[in-house]
C-alpha positions in Angstrom: -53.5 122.8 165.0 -53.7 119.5 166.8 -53.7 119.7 170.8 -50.4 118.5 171.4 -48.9 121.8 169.4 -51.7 124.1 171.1 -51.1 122.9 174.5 -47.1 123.9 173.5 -47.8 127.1 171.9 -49.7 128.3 175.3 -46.8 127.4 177.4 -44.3 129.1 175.3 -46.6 132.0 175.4 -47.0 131.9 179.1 -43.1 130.8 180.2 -41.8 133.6 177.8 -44.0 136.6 179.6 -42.5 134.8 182.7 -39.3 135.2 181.5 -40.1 138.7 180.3 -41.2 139.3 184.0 -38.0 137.5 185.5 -36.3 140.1 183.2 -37.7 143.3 184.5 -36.9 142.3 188.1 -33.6 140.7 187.1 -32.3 144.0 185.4 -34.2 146.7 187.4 -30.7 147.5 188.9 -29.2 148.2 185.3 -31.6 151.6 185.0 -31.2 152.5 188.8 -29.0 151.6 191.1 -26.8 154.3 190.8 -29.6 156.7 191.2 -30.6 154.3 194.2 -27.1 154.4 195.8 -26.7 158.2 195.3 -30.2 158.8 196.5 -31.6 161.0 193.4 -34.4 158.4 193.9 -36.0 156.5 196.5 -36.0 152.7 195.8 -39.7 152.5 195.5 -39.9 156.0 193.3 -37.2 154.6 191.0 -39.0 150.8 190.1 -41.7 152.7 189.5 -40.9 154.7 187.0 -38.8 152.2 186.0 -41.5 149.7 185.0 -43.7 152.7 183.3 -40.5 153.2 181.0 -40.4 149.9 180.0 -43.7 150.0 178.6 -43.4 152.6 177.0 -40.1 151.3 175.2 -41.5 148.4 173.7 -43.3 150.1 171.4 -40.3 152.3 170.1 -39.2 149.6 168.1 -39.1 146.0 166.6 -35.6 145.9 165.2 -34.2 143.6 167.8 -37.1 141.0 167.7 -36.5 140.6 164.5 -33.2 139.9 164.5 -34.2 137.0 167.2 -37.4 135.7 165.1 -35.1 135.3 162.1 -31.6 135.8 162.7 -30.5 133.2 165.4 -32.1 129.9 164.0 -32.1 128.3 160.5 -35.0 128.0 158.2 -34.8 124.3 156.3 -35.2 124.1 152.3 -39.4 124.7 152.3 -38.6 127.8 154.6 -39.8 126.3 157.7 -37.7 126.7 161.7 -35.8 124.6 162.1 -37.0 124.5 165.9 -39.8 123.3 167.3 -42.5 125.4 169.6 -41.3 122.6 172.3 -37.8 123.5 171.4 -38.3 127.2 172.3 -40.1 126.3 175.4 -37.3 124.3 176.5 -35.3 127.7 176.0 -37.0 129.6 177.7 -37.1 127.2 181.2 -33.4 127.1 180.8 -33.2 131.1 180.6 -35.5 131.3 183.2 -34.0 128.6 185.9 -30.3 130.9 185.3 -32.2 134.0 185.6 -33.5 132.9 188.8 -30.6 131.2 190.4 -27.9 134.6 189.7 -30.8 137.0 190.9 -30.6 134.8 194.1 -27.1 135.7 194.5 -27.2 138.7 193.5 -24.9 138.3 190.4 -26.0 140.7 187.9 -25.4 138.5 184.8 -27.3 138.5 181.3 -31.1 137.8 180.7 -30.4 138.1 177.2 -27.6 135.6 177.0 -29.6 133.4 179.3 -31.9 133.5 176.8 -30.3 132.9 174.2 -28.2 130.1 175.6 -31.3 128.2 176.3 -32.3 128.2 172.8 -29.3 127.3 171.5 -29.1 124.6 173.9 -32.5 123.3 173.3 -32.0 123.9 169.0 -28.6 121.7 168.9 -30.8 119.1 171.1 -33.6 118.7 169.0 -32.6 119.8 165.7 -29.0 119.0 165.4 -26.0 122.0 165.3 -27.0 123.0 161.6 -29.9 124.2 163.4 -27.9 127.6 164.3 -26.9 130.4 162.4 -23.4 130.6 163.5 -22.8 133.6 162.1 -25.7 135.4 163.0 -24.9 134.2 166.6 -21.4 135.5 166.3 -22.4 139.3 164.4 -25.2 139.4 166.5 -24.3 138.5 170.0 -20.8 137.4 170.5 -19.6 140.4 169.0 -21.7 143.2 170.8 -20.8 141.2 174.0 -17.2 141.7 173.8 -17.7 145.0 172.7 -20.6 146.8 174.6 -19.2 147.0 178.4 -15.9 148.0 176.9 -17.5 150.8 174.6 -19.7 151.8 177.4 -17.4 152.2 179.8 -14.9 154.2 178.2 -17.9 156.4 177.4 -18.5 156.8 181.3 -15.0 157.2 181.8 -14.8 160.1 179.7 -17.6 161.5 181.0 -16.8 161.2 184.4 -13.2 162.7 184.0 -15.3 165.7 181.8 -17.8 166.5 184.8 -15.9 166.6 187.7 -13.4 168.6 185.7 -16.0 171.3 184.9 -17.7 171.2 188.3 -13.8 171.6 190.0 -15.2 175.2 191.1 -18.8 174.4 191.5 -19.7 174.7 195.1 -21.4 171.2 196.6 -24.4 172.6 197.9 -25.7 173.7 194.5 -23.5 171.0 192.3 -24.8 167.8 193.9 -28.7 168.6 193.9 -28.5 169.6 190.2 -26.6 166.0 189.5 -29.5 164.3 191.4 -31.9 166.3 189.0 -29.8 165.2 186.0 -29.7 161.6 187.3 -33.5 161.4 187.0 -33.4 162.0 183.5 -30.2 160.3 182.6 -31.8 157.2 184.8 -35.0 156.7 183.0 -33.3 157.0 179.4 -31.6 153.8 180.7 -35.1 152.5 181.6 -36.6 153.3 178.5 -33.8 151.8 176.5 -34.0 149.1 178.4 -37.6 148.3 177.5 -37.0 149.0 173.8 -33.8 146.3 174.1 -35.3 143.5 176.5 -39.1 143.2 175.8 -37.9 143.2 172.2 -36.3 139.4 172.9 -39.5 138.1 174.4 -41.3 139.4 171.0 -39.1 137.9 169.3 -39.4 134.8 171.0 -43.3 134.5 170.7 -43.2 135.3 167.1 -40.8 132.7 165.9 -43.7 130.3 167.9 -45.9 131.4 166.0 -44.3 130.6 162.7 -42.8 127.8 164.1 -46.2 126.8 164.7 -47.3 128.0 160.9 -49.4 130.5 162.6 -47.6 133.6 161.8 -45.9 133.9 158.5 -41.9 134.0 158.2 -40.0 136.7 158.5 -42.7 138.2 159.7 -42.4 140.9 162.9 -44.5 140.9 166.3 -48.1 141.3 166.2 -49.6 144.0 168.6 -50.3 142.1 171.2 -47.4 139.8 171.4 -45.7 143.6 171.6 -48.3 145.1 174.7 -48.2 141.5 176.6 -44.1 141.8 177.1 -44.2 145.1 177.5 -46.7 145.0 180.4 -44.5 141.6 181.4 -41.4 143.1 181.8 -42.8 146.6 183.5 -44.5 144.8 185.9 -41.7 142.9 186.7 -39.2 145.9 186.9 -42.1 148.3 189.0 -41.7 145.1 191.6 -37.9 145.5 192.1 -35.2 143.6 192.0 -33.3 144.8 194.9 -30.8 141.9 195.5 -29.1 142.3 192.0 -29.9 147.0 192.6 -27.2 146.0 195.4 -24.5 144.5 193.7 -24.6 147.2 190.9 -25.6 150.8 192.8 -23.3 149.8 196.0 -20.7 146.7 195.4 -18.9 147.2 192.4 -17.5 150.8 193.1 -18.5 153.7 195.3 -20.7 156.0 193.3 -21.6 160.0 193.7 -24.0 161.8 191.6 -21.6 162.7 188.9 -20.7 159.7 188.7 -24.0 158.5 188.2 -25.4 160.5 185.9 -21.8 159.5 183.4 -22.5 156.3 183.9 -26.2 156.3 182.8 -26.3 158.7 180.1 -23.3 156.6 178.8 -25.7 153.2 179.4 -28.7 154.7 177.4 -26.6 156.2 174.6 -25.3 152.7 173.8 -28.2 150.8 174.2 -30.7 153.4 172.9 -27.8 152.9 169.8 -27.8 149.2 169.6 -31.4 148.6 169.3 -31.8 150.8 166.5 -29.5 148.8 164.7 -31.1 145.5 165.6 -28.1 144.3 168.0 -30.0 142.6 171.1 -27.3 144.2 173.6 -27.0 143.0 177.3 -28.4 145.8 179.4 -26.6 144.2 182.4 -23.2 143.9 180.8 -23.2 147.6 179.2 -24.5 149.2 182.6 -22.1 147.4 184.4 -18.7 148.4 182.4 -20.2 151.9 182.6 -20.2 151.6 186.4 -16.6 150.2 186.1 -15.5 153.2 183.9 -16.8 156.2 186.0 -15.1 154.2 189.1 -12.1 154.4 187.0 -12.5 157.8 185.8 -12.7 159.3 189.6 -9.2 159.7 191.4 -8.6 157.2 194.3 -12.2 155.6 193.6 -11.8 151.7 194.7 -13.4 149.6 191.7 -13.6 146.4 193.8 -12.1 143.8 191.5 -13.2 140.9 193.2 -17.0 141.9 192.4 -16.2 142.8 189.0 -14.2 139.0 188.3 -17.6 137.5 190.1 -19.8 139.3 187.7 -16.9 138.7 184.8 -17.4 135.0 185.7 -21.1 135.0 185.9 -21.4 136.6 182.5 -18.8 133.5 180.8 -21.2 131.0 182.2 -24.7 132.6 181.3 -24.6 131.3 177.7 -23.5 127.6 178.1 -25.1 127.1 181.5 -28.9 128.0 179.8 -27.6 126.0 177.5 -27.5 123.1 179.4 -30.4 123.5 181.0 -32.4 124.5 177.8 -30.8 120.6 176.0 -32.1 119.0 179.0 -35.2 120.7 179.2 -35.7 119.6 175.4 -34.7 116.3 175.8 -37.9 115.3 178.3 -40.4 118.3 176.7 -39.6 116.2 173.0 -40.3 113.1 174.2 -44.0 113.5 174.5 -47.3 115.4 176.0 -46.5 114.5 179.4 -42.9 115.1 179.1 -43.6 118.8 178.1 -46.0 118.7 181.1 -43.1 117.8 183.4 -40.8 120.3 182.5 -43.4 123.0 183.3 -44.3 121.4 186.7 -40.5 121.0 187.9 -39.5 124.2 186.3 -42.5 126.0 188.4 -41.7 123.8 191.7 -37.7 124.7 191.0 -38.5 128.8 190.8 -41.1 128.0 194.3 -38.0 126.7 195.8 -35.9 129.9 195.1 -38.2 132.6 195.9 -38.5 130.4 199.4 -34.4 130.8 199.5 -34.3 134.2 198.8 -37.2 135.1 201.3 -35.2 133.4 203.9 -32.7 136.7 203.3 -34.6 139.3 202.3 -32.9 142.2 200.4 -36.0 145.2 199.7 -36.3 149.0 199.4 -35.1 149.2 203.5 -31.7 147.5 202.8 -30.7 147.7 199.4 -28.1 150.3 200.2 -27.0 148.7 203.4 -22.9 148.5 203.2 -22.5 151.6 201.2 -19.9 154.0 202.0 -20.4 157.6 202.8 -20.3 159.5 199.6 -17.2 162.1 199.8 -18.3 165.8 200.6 -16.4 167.6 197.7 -16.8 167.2 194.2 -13.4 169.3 193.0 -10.1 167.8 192.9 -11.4 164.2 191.9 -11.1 164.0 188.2 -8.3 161.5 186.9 
């Protein structure tokens, strides 16, 4: 391996557990902000377990790294990618950068679409269109995206209409602690889906590298400690918190309560849990939040704040082309030589110093991240649709 390809192969290596950490912060809200906004957790509690979850999810399965290590981008006629290691790292600065810039603002959109805009992006660049398995992309990603939040959300609807129903005589006093208790559990299946969905994209990432590189044999899976680095990557990042995006979800997008919660969680893990078993690399953000929209549906006179929701509607429609962009511009001065690649890394690491300077500027942390929720309502009978 000449040094030119080495140096490239370490920085995909590095920027992809950066992603992977960007991605545990970034989606930290998806497993529990509705436990967070109810208060069956304490912010701190909840990251934490959180980020231990994710861990231990990576290792449930490898299903949806392979699907990105092979089923996104075409091999040419000897069987080699037809992207380059540059290529990818040029990906993964454009998924970071739009990672970044929504967590700033709170705008719970799509790591994984971020991701896989960026690679796209950086593909057509460098390799041409024919680069991309259209089809995969469209079976694999469009498909799943159109489908999840709806799919999930009627799920929480359902169940939200079912347990109020069959609490209508339960007494609050002993109804709403036993939903907190269930919320724990129903809150850290959502965690550890999420680690067996997420990490999974970042292994994938590093191992098409790898073959990319001729390191790693095609078609080949993750080795094991392409699987424990993301998995420590993105637990770390989620045990840190990411409390501005926690906000949007657990407070912004509909008043929750503890039934509520729990339908909306146990609804989020089922389909995730689901979707990585069959190798479909689901958005954690997008199913979690059209589960959040269906139990606000599913509760009589619950507000669903439709302005939120079109914001976060919005932000998910521009994930995919705006990593895109980012990812063919990145490509475009990483291609051109050594010190081209070099650039990209310094601006993209002086462009995430500039945010995390922003956001500090207007701190949102385990103090505030509930700030501008309403009081939840005392009784839990009569509320069912």
């Amino acid at each position: 391996m000449d040094t030119t390809l080495l140096v490239t192969v370490v920085l995909v290596v590095v920027f992809a557990l950066v992603f992977d950490f960007t991605n545990g912060f970034h989606d930290t809200a998806n497993a529990m902000a509705t436990s967070v906004a109810t208060g069956a957790l304490k912010p701190r509690t909840a990251v934490v377990i959180a980020g231990v979850l994710n861990l231990v999810g990576a290792f449930l399965s490898t299903e949806v790294a392979n699907t990105i290590s092979s089923g996104i981008i075409k091999t040419d006629s000897s069987g080699d990618e037809m992207i380059t290691p540059a290529l990818i790292f040029a990906g993964l600065v454009g998924a970071i950068v739009w990672n970044l810039v929504t967590w700033y603002f709170g705008l719970p959109s799509s790591s994984s679409h971020a991701l896989f805009g960026g690679l796209i992006g950086a593909a057509i660049l460098g390799a041409g269109v024919g680069a991309i398995s259209w089809s995969g992309v469209i079976t694999s990603i469009l498909i799943p995206a159109l489908l999840a939040p709806i799919v999930a959300g009627v799920a929480a609807l359902i169940g939200t209409v079912i347990v109020y129903r069959t609490t209508r005589q339960a007494t609050v006093p002993h109804a709403k602690p036993a939903f907190r208790v269930a919320q724990t559990v129903s809150a850290s299946l959502v965690a550890l889906a999420h680690g067996t969905s997420d990490a999974q994209k970042t292994m994938g990432v590093i191992t098409l590298t790898l073959i990319a590189a001729n390191v790693q044999p095609a078609d080949s899976g993750p080795q094991f400690w392409v699987i424990l680095a993301c998995g420590l990557a993105i637990g770390l990042g989620t045990a840190i918190g990411g409390f501005r995006i926690m906000r949007t979800v657990g407070v912004k997008i509909t008043p929750v309560e503890s039934p509520q919660g729990f339908a909306a969680e146990t609804a989020s893990a089922a389909t995730i849990l689901a979707s990585s078993h069959l190798g479909f690399p689901l958005s954690t953000t997008q199913v979690v939040s059209g589960s959040i929209v269906g139990v606000g549906l599913g509760k009589r006179l619950a507000a669903v704040h439709w302005d939120v929701a079109g914001r976060i509607g919005l932000g998910w429609l521009f994930t995919l082309p705006a990593a895109a962009v980012v990812g063919a511009i990145a490509a475009w001065a990483a291609s051109s030589s050594t010190i081209g690649l070099v650039a990209v890394a310094v601006v993209a690491v002086a462009g995430v110093a500039v945010i995390f300077r922003l956001a500090s500027k207007k701190p949102v942390n385990a103090g505030n991240v509930n700030e501008g929720a309403p009081e939840a309502s005392p009784q839990l009978q009569g509320a069912a649709a």
